[in-house]
N, C-alpha and C positions, 0 to 999 in steps of 0.2 A: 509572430506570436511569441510572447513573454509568456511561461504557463511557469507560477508557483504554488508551492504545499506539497500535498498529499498524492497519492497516486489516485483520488480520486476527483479531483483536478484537475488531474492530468486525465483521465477520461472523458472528463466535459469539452477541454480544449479540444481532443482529438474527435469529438460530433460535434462541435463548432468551424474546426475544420472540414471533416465532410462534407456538412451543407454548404460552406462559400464554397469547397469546388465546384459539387452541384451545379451552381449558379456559375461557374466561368472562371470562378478568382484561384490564383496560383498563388506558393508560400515564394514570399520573398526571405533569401538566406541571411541579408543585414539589413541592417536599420535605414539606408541608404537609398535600395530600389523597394522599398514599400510606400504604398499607397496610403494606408494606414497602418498602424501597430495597435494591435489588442494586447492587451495585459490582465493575465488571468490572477486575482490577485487571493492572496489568505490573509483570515483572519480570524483566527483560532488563537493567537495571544498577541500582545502589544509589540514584544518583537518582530512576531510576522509580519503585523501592520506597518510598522516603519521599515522592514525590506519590503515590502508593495508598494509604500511609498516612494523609495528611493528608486525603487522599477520604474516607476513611471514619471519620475523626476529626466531617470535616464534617455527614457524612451521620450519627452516629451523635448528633451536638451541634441537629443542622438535625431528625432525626425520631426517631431511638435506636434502631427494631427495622431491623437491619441485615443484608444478605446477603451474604456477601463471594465472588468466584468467578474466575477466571483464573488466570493464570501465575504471579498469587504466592502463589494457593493453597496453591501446595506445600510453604508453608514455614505454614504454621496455630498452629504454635506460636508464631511470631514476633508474628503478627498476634491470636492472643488473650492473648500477656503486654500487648500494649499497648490493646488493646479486649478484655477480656472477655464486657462482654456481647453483643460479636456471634452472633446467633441460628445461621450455620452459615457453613462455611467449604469451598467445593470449591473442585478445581483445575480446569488448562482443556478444556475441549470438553465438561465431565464437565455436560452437559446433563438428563439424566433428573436426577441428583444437585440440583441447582440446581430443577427444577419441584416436587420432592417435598421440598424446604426452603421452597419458596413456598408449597406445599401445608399443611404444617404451620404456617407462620406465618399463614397468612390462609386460612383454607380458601373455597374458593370457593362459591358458594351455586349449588347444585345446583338450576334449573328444574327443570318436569316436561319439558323438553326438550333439554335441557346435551348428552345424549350423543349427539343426532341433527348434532350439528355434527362435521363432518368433519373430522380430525386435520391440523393443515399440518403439514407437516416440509420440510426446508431448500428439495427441490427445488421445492417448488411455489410460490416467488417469498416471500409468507409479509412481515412486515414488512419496510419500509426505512428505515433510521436517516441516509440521505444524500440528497439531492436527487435528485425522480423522474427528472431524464434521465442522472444516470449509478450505475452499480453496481459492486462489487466482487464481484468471481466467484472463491472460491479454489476449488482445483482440488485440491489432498493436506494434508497434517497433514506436521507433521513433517521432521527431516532426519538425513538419513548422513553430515554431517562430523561431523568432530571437531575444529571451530579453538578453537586454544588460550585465545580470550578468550571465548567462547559459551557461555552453559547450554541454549541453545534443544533440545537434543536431551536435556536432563534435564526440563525443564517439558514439553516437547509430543511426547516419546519420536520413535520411530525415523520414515523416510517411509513416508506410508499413503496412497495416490494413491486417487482419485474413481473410480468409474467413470466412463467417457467417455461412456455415453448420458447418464448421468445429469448431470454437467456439461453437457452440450449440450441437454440436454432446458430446464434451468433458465436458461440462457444463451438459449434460445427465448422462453420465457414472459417473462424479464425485458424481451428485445425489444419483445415484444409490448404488454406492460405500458405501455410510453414510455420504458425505459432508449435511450437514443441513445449511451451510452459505455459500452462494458463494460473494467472495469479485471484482468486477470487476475492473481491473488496465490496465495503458497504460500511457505513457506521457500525452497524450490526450484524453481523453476518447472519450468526445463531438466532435471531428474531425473523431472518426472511421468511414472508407470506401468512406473520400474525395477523396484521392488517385486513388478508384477504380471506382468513379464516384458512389458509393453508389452500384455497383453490385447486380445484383439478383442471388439465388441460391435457388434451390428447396431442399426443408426440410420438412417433412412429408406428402408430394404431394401436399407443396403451394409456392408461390414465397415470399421469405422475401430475403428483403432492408439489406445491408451492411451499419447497419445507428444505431446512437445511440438509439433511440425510438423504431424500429423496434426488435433491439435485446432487450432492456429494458423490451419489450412486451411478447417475446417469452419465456425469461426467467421468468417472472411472472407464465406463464403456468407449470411451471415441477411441480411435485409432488414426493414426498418422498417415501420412499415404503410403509411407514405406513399410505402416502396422505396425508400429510401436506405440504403446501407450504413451502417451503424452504427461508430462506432472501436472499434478493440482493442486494447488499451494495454497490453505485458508487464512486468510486474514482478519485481523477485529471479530475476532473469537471469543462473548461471551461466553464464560463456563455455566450454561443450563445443562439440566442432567438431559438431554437426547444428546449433548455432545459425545456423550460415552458411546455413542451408536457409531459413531463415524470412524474411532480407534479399528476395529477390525476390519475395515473397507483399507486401510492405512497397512495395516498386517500380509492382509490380503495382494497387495499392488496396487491397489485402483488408485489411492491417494496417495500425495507424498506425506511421508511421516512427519508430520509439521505444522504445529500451532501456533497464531499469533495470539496472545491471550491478553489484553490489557487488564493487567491484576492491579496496578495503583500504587496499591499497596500493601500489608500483611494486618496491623493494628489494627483489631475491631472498635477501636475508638476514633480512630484515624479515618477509617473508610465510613464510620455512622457519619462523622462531620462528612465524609465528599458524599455521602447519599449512595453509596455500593453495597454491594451484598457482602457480605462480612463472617461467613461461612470458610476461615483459612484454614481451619482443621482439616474439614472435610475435604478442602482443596486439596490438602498434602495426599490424603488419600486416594482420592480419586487420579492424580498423577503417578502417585505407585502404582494404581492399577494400570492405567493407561502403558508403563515400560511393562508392566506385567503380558498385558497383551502384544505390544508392540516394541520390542526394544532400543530400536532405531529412531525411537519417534525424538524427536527435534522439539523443544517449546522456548519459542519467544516471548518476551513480554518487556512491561514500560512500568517505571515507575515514578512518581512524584516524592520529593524530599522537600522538606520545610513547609507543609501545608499546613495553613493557622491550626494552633493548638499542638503540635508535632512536637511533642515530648522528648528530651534524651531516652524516656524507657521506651516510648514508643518504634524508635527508630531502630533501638536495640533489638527491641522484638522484630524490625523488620530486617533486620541483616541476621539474626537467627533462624528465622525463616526461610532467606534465600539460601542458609546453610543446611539445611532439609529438603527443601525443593529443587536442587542443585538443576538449576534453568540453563539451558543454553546458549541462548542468548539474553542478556539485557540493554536496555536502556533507560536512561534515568534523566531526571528532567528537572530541575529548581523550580518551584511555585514561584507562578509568576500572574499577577492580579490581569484579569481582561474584563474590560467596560462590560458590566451586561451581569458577569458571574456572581450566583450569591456567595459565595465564598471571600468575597471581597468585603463583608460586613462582617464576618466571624471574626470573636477575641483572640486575643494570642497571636498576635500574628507575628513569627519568627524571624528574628534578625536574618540580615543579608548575608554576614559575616558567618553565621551559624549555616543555613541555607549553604552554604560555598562548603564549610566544614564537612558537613554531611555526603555533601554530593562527592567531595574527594575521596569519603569512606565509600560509600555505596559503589564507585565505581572501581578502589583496587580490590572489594570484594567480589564483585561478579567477573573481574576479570582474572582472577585468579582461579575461581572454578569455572571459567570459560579457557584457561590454558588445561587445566589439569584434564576435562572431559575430550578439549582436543588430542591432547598427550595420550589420550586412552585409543586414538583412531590410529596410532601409527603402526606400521603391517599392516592394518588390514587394505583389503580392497573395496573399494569405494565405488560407486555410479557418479557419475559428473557429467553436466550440460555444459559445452562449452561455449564462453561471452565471449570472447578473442584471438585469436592469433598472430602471432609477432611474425617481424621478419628475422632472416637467418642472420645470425652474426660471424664473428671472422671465423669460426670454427664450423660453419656450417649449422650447430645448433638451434632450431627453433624452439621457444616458449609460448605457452598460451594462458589464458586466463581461464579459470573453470568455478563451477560452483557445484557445490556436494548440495546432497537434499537438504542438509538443516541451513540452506544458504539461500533466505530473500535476494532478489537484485537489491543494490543500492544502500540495502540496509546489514544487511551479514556480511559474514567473510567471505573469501575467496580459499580457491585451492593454485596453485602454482604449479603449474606443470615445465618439466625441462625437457628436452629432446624429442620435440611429439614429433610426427610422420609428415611428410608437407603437403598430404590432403587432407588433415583434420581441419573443420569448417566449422565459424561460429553456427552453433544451434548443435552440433554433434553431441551424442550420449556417447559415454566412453566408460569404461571400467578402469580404474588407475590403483595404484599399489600408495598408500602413504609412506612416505620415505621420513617425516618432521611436520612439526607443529611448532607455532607459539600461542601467544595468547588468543589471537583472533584469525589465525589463515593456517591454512595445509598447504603441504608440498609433497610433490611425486612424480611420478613417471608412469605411461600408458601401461596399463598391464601387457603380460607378455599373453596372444592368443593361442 
């Protein structure tokens, strides 16, 4: 399995895997003892599409019987003018589609006991494609904007929310399992269970709301086996106002203090053309409140530079803004045209050269109040999950890799630890002292207990 994109991608591979075990089939480790190779692919912009493409160039040059499946599915004609002999081609989530294309390429060798093994499917934990202490929990499919630069509502159609026992049921098990971080993902977060009018469903003989607060809630409750609360980390964080509900659950302990919020951008002219909500006053405020309540609270976010029309005052207004909003993390992204977007007809559309200028600005300004906010962590003592452990060097010393609460896997920083104990184990919480910062990592040492 090839799995590219998003981390929500990576959860379809990982119930596309489930089910071929189901059936008998084992992950081959190279390209070499596979039967077939699926390739889960993205395409969400034209660069993504040519690394999908060149995945399955790889994969078809590295073993030839190919499977190709995701978000760029949907364009199959594209992808067999340039590999024809790809064996099949779906799009995303389309899971049954995808077992009965493995089914035909390699059929699986039916025991006299093949059928007595019990079907996984997503909720029952089922394989993990990321490290046992943390998981990705998406919660719906799908979204109801319509921004002018997206196809995500043409590759993964309209929002189609979980049921809530059923999220919580599997958000249980993974607990149980040894997830120590559950990362909560969706196009949408803040829109789960519009669709089903916020649905009720009875979960441990009480009624809980198909609603982002409600599930926020319930997930504060798990416990570990050793009874530790577990993090829970929200992702694709539209700011509607019931987000304010969640801040003191965050205060509280239940949630980790930490938003992902994709704001775009700052300019109300800026975000009218992308089709967002354009309310950044109001934004500034409600994040003052938000540390008001929660001071620790962590907020991510993404933004796009050179989107047609993108003014010099505009951009100005937007690096003004992050100078108020003082975010903790960002990232920043060049407009970049994908087949499908209307944003691809709009005037103005901003040199390449300018696009490159910008983005060099945007990034040593977020990076400079990402060293100064880290700068402010050092003394104190910090809570860290640990992702690693090193081995001992000539002085005996061991190092490990850790991550503080305002730290997504893959996308944040790290913390750095020197001289830990030679039983700390990835997945540990640990209390540590910061000793130094730079721009994007911590460093320290176990606290003393």
């Amino acid at each position: 399995m090839v799995s590219l994109g998003c981390p929500k991608a990576l959860v379809d591979s990982e119930r596309i895997l489930t089910r071929l075990r189901a059936d008998g089939y084992a992950m081959s480790p190279d390209y070499a003892g596979a039967d077939v190779v699926l390739v889960n692919t993205c395409g969400f912009l034209d660069s993504a599409k040519e690394e999908s493409l060149a995945a399955i160039g790889e994969a078809i040059a590295e073993n030839g019987r190919v499977i190709v499946t995701g978000c760029m599915g949907s364009e199959a004609d594209v992808i067999r003018a340039r590999f024809p002999q790809v064996l099949a081609v779906t799009g995303a989530q389309q899971y049954e589609a995808v077992v009965e294309a493995v089914h035909e390429a390699a059929p699986p060798s039916q025991g006299p006991y093949i059928d007595l093994i019990p079907q996984a499917f997503a909720d029952d934990g089922g394989i993990k494609l990321t490290p046992r202490h943390y998981s990705y929990l998406k919660i719906s499919e799908g979204c109801n904007h319509a921004c002018s630069f997206c196809i995500i509502p043409d590759l993964r159609g309209k929002l189609v929310s979980r049921r809530i026992d059923a999220v919580l049921r599997e958000a249980e098990k993974l607990v149980a399992a040894g997830t120590r971080e559950l990362l909560v993902i969706s196009q949408d977060t803040s829109a789960y269970g519009v669709d089903t009018r916020h649905e009720s469903r009875d979960w441990h003989g009480q009624p809980v709301r198909a609603h982002m607060t409600d599930l926020a809630r319930e997930l504060g409750q798990l416990k570990t086996p050793d009874g530790q609360t577990p993090w829970v980390r929200l992702h694709y964080v539209y700011p509607y106002p019931h987000v304010d509900a969640v801040i003191p659950l965050m205060a509280q302990g239940l949630l980790t203090p930490y938003l992902d919020i994709p704001f775009q951008h700052a300019s109300p002219s800026v975000l009218k053309r992308m089709r967002r909500p354009a309310n950044e006053a109001r934004v500034l405020e409600r994040i003052a409140a938000w540390r008001d309540i929660c001071p620790d609270i962590a907020i991510r976010s993404s933004f796009v530079v050179g989107f047609p029309g993108e003014t010099e005052a505009d951009f100005e207004y937007l690096l003004d803004w992050l100078d108020q909003a003082q975010l903790d993390r960002v990232g920043a992204f060049r407009f970049e045209p994908v087949a499908g977007a209307r944003a691809n007809a709009l005037p103005d559309q901003v040199p390449e050269a300018v696009k490159e200028e910008r983005y060099a600005r945007i990034m040593a300004k977020t990076e400079a109040i990402s060293g100064a906010r880290l700068a402010a962590k050092v003394g104190r003592t910090l809570p860290v999950i640990v992702d690693e452990v090193g081995e001992a060097d000539e002085d005996g010393d061991i190092g490990a890799t850790a991550r503080s609460q305002a730290d997504a896997p893959e996308i944040d920083g790290n913390v750095y630890l020197r001289n830990v104990p030679d039983t700390l184990r990835p997945g540990d919480f640990a209390q540590v002292v910061i000793e130094d910062a730079d721009a994007h990592d911590l460093f320290g040492v176990i606290a003393p207990s």
